[in-house]
C-alpha positions, 0 to 999 in steps of 0.5 A, spaced: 450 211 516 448 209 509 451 209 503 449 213 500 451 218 506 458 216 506 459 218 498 457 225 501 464 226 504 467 225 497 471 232 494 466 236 490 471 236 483 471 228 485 463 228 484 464 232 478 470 229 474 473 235 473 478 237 469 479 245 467 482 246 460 491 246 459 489 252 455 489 260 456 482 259 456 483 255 463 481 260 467 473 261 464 473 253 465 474 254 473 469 261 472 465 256 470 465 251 474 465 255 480 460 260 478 455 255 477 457 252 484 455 258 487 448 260 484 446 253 486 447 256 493 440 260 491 435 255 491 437 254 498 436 262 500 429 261 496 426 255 500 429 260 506 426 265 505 419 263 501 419 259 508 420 265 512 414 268 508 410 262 510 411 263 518 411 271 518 403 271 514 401 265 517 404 265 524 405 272 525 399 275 520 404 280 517 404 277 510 412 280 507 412 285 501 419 283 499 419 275 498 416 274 492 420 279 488 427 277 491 425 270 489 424 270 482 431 275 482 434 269 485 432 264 481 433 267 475 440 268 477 441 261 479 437 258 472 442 263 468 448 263 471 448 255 471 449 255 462 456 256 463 457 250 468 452 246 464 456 247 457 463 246 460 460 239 462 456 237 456 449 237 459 444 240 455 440 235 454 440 232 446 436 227 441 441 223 441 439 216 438 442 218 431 448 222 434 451 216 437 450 211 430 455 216 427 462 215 425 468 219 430 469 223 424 460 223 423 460 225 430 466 231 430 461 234 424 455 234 428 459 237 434 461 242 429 454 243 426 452 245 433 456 249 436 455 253 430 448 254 431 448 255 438 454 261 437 448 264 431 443 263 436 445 265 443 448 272 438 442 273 436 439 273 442 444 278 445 443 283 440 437 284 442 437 283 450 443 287 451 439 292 448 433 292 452 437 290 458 441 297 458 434 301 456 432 297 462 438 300 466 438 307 463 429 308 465 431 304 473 425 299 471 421 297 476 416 292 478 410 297 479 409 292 486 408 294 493 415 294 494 416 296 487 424 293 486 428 293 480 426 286 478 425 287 471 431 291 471 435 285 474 431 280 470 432 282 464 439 284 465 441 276 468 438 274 461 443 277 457 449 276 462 446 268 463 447 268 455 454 271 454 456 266 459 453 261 455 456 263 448 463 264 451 463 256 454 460 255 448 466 258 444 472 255 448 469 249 447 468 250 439 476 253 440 477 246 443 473 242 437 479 244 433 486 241 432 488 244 427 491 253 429 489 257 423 482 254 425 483 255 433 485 262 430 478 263 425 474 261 432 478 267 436 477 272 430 469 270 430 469 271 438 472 278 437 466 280 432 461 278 437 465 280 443 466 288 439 458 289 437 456 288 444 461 292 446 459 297 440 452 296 443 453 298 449 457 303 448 452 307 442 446 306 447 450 311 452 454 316 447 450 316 442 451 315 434 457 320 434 462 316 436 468 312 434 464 306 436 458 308 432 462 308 426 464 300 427 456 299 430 454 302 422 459 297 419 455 292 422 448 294 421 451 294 413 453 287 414 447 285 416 442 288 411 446 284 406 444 277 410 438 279 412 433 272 412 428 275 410 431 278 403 432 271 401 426 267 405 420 271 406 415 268 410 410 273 409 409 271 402 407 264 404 401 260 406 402 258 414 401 251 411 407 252 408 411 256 413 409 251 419 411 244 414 418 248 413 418 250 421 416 243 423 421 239 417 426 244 420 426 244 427 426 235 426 432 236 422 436 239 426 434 235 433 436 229 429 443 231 429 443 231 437 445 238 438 442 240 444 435 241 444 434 248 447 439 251 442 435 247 436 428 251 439 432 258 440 435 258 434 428 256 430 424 261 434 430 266 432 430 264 425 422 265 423 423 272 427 427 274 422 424 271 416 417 273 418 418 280 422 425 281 420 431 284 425 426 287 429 423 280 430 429 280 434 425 283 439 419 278 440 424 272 442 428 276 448 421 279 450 418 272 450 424 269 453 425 275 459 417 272 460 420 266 463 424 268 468 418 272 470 414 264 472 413 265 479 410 257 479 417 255 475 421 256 481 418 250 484 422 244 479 428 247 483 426 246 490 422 240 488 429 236 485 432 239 490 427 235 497 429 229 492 436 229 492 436 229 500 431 225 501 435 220 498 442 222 500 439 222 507 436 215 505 429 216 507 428 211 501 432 205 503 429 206 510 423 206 508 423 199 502 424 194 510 418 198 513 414 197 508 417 190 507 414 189 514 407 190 513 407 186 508 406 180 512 404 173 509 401 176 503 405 173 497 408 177 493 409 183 498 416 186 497 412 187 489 408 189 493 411 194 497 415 196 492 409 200 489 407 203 496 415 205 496 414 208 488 407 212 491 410 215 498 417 217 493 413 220 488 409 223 492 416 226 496 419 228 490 415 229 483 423 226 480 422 220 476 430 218 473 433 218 481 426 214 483 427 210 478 435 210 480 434 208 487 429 203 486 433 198 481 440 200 486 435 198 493 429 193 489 431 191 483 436 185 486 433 183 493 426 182 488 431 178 485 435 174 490 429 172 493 426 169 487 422 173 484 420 173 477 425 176 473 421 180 468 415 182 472 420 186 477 424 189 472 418 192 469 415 193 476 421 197 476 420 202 471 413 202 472 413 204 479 419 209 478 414 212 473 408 214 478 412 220 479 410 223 473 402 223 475 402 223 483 404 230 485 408 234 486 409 231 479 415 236 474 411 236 468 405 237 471 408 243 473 411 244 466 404 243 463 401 248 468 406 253 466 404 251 458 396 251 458 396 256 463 392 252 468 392 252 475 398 248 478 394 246 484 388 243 480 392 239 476 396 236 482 389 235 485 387 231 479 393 227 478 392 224 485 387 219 483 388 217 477 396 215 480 394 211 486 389 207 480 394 205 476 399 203 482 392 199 485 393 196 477 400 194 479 398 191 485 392 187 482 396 185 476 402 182 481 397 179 486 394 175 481 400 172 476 404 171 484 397 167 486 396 164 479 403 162 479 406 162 487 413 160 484 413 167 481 414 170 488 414 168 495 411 171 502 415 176 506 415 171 512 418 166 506 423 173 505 425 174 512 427 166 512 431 167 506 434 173 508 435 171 516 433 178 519 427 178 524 421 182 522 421 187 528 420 194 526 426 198 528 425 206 531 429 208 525 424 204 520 418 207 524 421 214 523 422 213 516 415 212 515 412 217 520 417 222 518 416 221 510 408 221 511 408 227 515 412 231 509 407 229 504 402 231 508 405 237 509 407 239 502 400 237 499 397 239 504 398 245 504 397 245 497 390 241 497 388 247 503 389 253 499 394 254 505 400 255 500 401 256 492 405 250 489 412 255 490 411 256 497 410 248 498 416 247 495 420 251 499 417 247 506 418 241 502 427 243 501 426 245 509 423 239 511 427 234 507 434 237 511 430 237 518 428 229 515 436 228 514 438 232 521 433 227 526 436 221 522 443 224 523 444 224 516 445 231 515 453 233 512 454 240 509 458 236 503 451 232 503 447 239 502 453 242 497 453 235 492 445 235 493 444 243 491 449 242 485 446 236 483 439 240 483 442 246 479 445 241 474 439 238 472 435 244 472 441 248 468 440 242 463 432 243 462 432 251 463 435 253 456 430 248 453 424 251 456 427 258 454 428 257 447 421 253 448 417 259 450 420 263 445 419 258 438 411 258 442 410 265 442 413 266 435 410 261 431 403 263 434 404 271 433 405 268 425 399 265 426 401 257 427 396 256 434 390 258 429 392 255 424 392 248 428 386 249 430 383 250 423 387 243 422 383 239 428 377 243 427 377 240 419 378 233 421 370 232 421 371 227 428 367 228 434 370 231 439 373 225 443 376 223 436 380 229 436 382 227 444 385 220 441 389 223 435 392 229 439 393 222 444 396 219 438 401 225 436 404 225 442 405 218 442 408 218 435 413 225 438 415 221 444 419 216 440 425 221 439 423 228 443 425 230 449 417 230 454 419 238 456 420 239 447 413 236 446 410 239 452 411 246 449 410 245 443 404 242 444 401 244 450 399 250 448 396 248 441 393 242 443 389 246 450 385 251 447 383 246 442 380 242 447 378 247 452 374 249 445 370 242 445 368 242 452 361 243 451 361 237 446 365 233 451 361 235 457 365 239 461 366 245 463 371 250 459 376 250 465 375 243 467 377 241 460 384 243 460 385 240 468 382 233 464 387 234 458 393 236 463 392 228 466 391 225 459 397 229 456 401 227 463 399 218 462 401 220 456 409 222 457 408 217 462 407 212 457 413 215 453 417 213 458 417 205 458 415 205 451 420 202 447 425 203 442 428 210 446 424 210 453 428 214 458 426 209 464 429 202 461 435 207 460 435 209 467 434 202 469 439 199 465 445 204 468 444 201 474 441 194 473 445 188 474 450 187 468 446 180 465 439 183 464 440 187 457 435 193 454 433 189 450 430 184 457 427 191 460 424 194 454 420 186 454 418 187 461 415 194 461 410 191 455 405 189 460 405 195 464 406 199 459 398 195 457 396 197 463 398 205 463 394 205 457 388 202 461 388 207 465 389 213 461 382 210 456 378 210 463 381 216 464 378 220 458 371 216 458 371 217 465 373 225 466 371 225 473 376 220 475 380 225 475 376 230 476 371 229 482 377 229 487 379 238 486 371 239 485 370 237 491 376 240 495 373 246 491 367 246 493 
């Protein structure tokens, strides 16, 4: 047993560092914890059942009406109710560059600056969803489907559940923040405000205005006349140039503090309604926000992280890295070699860049440097490798880009497939040529096999590492490049093939299942909110007229159409020095796509084509973004796990020439389109 198997048999609150508050508020902290262990048992129901729905159409021709709408109820379940966890656990995902400059006294500051703000927010939104929530319950909404189930009622339900959990964490933790008792005593007295209007809300919506709780309700809405935003800041007096300076300005402000940044793009999305709409505003950003939670293709990141996480704990990977050390036979520099083979096949298996890059540096990195390779070379090999999973499908932010543009997922995995095995094949060639130029920068397999003293011999758990891993990826993408399946369905015989994986290898432990499902709803709970608040800052600032002003912008620069193309290439490099990649996708994404896809006769492509062309453009982008220093994620994910001598400094060095390489890639693939593009032609044809 591996390793990596082994530590599954740790104690869940081990793996979690765990430690409930010595407070009266201990109890929501175990409430936390647990709830969000629960709802990560979802995920394993979706992938079952989406699965089930696979066979019955497929095998028994009897195609189920339920499946789809009890998935989507499950998942939005899962994403909401994991906040509370996530919050608990300070996981949500922030700028935090600036944050960790500050002084202690700086940071407590800062802390207390973003609890604040998230508290404004997630009220606001509350306000308004717990409205729509009960007129939902109140008319019994339906799907309007087949089955016709309550979904929207559910739906909408889950998201205001999800954020009053999320804000009493977020109080308790507020409470926490202070030491000091007539403070703790002022955060209890604001939580028993917002606790009395949503109970005065949901009160008035049943028993009507004339009630004791109609009374209280008015006091509210008297209050809130006297600081409505938009008495002071009146957007719809201004010019978009202006609002969008003040939006952009105020959105960097805020992200530059650290605070989370799905509470920085909520609270902008929040604030902008009021000061353009004013209270009734309120109602655009939990419409937008309840939309996400209706984005059937978004339940593939889950199972996609969720296939990773057991395949890794199984460890197909390791396994994996000594049969491909095999092949390599006398071909100098075959471990790099090998290593971009494994970097594609994990990528293909997963689409999760950090854990790739996690496992290569733990597996790789010190047998590349034990047996002699060139130091700098294989870490960046490392970071460069581990990166392809943001190009080859199934790739996440594929799926995010997809889900922004509104292009077709699969077309996108289709036309990503090429330009990633281009620039693993560049990869190769570049290692090939230094190793064969300077032969000590790295020896042959035979020379490694010698220095390690292990016959070449393939073993039968070697052989089903890489039968069984190539037979997953055939299955998944095949499915998908076959029509078979939609990117969804795939994902789930994807979560159902890595367990049979891990069963055959005799890997498969029911501690195993629980770290890896628990694993997969933290990382999602991390992203889910910052997709939410994305989506409903999008749909606010283009009902203001933001995309048409962008347009206007581009269309001005008086470039031709390629030019546009570099100077979008360019903001996303200059935003990817201090944004999240899901922030910059749906920020930019949906601005940036119609643009293009508006140029496609000058670009001589076809309208639906051009967005797909762009999708492989926009991800080589962020893939850049992840080596580039001073802040790419990959050199920090390796260095977590590298070896104590080699600094940031060292990795951010060796990533340089990959990162030239990248960039090579991505100009051939914008003036060259079909590389990228004749692969979903043809299977289209």
């Amino acid at each position: 047993m591996s390793e990596a198997v082994q530590k599954e048999e740790l104690d869940l609150d081990n793996m979690e560092n765990f430690k409930a508050g010595k407070d009266s508020f201990a109890f929501f902290d175990h409430f936390s914890k647990f709830s969000g262990i629960a709802v990560a048992q979802l995920y394993l129901i979706c992938a079952a059942i989406t699965g089930y729905e696979v066979i019955s159409r497929y095998v028994f021709n009897a195609p189920t009406q339920w499946v789809f709408e009890v998935v989507m109820v499950l998942a939005a379940t899962a994403w909401m109710l994991s906040a509370a966890y996530v919050t608990l656990h300070k996981r949500h995902i922030g700028i935090t560059v600036f944050y960790i400059m500050a002084s202690a006294r700086g940071k407590w500051w800062l802390d207390f600056i973003a609890y604040v703000v998230g508290v404004i927010a997630l009220w606001l939104l509350i306000d308004d969803s717990v409205i729509r929530a009960l007129e939902s319950v109140m008319m019994t909404e339906r799907a309007g489907s087949a089955w016709n189930s309550p979904q929207p009622l559910i739906l909408k339900s889950m998201l205001t559940l999800g954020a009053m959990t999320y804000i009493i964490q977020l109080m308790i933790n507020l409470y926490r923040h202070f030491e000091s008792k007539l403070a703790k005593q002022i955060v209890l007295l604001i939580c028993g405000i917002i606790i009395l209007r949503i109970i005065c809300v949901m009160v008035v919506h049943f028993v009507g205005e004339e009630s004791f709780f109609g009374a209280i309700n008015s006091v509210y809405a008297t209050v809130g006349s006297y600081i409505n935003p938009q008495d002071y800041l009146n957007m719809q007096d201004m010019n978009i140039a202006t609002v969008s300076l003040m939006i952009v300005g105020m959105m960097l402000i805020l992200m530059m503090t650290g605070m989370p940044l799905g509470v920085v793009t909520l609270f902008v999305s929040v604030l902008s309604a009021l000061c353009y709409f004013g209270y009734g505003g309120l109602y655009l950003v939990s419409t937008n926000a309840f939309g996400l939670l209706e984005k059937y293709p978004l339940i593939a990141v889950p199972l996609f992280v969720l296939m990773a996480s057991i395949l890794e704990r199984a460890g197909v990977a390791e396994d994996l890295f000594d049969a491909m050390s095999i092949f390599a036979g006398k071909l100098r520099g075959g471990v790099a070699i090998q290593t971009i083979a494994v970097a594609v096949v994990l990528a293909a298996m997963s689409g999760v860049m950090g854990g790739e890059i996690v496992m290569l540096g733990l597996v790789a990195l010190p047998q590349l440097l034990r047996l002699g390779y060139d130091r700098k070379m294989s870490i960046g090999l490392i970071c460069a490798s581990g990166a392809l999973a943001t190009l080859i499908p199934p790739s996440i932010i594929m799926i995010i880009y997809g889900l922004s543009a509104q292009v077709a997922i699969g077309d996108l995995f289709m036309a990503g497939a090429v330009p990633g095995l281009m620039l693993a094949g560049l990869y190769a060639i570049y290692v090939l040529a230094r190793c064969n130029i300077n032969p000590a920068m790295a020896p042959t397999a035979e020379e490694v096999a010698k220095a390690r003293k292990k016959d070449m011999k393939m073993s039968k758990d070697k052989l089903y590492a890489v039968f069984l891993s190539i037979f997953l990826i055939f299955c998944v993408m095949g499915s998908i490049y076959g029509g078979i399946a939609s990117v969804t369905e795939a994902a789930a015989v994807g979560v159902l093939g890595a367990i049979f994986v891990a069963w055959f290898r005799n890997a498969y432990s029911w501690n195993l299942l629980q770290v890896a499902l628990a694993g997969t709803m933290s990382t999602v709970g991390t992203i889910i909110w910052l997709i939410l608040g994305a989506v409903a800052f999008v749909g606010i600032y283009n009902l203001i007229g933001g995309a048409d002003f962008m347009r206007s912008l581009f269309s001005g620069l008086g470039l031709p159409a390629i030019g546009i193309v570099f100077v979008m290439m360019g903001i996303l490099v200059i935003l990817g020095t201090f944004m999240e990649w899901i922030a910059i996708a749906f920020i930019t994404v949906p601005v940036f796509a119609p643009v293009v896809v508006g140029m496609a006769p000058e670009l001589g492509l076809e309208p639906e084509w051009a967005a797909v062309w762009f999708g492989v453009l926009f991800v080589m982008n962020i893939q850049i973004y992840f080596l580039s220093p001073p802040f790419g994620p990959a050199c920090f994910w390796l260095k977590s796990v590298a070896p104590a001598d080699i600094t940031l400094q060292e990795i951010f060095v060796s990533v340089l020439p990959f990162i030239a390489l990248q960039i090579t890639g991505m100009l051939l693939v914008m003036f060259y389109p079909e590389i990228a593009l004749w692969f979903p032609k043809w299977l289209g044809s």
